[in-house]
C-alpha positions in Angstrom: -170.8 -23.6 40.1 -170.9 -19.6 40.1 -168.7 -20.1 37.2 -170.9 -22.3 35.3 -174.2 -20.3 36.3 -172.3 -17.0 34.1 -171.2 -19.2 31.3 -174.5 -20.4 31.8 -176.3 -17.0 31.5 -173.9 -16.0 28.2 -174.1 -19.3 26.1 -177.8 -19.9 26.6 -177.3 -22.0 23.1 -174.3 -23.6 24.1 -175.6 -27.7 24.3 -172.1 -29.1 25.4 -172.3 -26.6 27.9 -175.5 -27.0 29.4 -175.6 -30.9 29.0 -172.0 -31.1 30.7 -173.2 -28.9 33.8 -176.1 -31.0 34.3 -173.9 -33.9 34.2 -172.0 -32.1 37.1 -175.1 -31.7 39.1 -176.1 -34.9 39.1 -172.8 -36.3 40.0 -173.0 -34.3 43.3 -176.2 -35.5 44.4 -178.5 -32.7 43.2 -180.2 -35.6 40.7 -183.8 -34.2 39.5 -182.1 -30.6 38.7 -179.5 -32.1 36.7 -182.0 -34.6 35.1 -184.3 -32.0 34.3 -181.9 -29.9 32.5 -180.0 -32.8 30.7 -183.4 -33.7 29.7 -184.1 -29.9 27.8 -180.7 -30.3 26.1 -181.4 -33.6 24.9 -183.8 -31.8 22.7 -181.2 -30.3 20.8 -179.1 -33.0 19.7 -179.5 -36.2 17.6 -176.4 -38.4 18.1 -174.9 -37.8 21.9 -171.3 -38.4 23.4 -170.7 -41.6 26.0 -170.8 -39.0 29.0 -173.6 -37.5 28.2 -174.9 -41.4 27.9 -173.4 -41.9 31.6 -175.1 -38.9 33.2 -178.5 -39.9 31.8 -177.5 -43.5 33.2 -176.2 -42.1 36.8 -179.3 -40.4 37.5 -181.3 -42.8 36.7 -179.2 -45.5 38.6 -179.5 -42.9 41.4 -183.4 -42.8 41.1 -184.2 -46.4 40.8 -185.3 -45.8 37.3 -184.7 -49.8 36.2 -185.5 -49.2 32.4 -183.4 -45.6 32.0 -180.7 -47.3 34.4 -180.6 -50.2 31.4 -181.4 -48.1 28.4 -178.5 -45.8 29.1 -176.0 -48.0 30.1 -176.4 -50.0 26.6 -175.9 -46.8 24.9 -172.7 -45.9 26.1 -170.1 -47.5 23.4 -167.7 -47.1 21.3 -165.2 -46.1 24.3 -163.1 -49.0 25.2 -161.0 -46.8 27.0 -163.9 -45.3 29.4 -163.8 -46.9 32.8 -167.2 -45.1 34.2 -168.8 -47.0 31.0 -167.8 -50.3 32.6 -169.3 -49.1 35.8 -172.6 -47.9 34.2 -172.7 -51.3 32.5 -171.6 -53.7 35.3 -174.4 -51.7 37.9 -177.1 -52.1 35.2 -176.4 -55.5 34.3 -176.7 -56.4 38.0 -179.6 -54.5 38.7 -181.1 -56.6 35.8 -179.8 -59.6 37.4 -177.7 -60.5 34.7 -174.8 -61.0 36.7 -172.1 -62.8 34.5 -172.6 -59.8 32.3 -171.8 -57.4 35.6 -168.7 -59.6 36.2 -167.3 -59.4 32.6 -167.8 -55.6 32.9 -165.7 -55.7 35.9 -163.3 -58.1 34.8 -162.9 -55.3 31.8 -162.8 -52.2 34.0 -160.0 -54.2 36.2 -158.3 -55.1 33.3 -158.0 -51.7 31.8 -156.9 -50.2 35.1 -156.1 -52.9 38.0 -156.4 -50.0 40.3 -160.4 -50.4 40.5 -160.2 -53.9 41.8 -157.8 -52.6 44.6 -160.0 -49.6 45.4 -163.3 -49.3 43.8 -163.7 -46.2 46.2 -160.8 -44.7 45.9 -161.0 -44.7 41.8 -164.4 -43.1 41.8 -163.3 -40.7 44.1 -161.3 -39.3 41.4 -165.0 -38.3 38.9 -167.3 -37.8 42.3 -166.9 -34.9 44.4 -169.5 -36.0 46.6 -169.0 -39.0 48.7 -172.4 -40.4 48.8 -172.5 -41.0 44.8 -168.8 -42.5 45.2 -170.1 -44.2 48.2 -173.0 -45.7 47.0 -171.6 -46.8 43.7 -168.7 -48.8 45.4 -170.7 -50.5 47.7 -172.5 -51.9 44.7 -169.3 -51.9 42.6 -168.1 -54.6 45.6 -171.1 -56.6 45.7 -171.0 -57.4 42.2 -167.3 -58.6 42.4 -167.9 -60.2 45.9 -170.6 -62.4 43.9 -168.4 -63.7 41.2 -170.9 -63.5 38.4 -173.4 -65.3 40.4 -176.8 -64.5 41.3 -177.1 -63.5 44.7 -178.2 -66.7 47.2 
């Protein structure tokens, strides 16, 4: 992070940059400065890349926030090779308890790479550096799956 503070501090216009760092923030925990700071970049840009679509979506998964949780999740496409779209849109489909559409998620994120039906944790591990965010995220990676597709009794 000292390394992205300088770049930081001498690219001050530098979107990618800035948006991608927040992105980084948030995915270690440190949600409302990451949020806040993805937020002022979104300001500069008119069409945005999937990740930049999943950071948006993660902190607001992180916070509760129902509608960004949704609205960001639904924006992430045109990546069928992307497996932390198919987690953004298998959490928010279940948190809108629409849960055959967080099982076909799933089914698509296991068939893409089997490993995340072995080891939800494991395979997150590999983006999060924090283990509460991986945590978290498989727990409710493995309710979904443990419910089938079906709403919860």
């Amino acid at each position: 992070f000292a390394a992205g503070d300088k770049a930081l501090a001498r690219n001050r216009y530098d979107t990618t940059l800035h948006s991608d760092y927040a992105g980084r923030l948030i995915m270690i925990g440190e949600v409302k400065r990451g949020m806040e700071m993805l937020a002022r970049t979104a300001d500069f840009g008119v069409v945005r890349p999937s990740w930049y679509h999943f950071y948006f979506f993660l902190g607001s998964y992180l916070t509760r926030d129902l509608t960004g949780t949704i609205h960001h999740a639904s924006q992430i496409t045109g990546t069928p090779n992307y497996p932390l779209g198919f987690v953004a849109r298998a959490l928010a489909a279940a948190a809108a308890g629409e849960y055959d559409r967080a099982q076909s998620a799933l089914d698509s994120l296991w068939a893409l790479r089997p490993q995340w039906r072995e080891n939800a944790r494991r395979e997150l591990g590999r983006f999060f550096p924090v283990a509460d965010v991986a945590d978290r995220l498989a727990r409710d990676l493995n309710r979904i799956a443990a419910l089938g597709g079906r709403p919860p009794a």
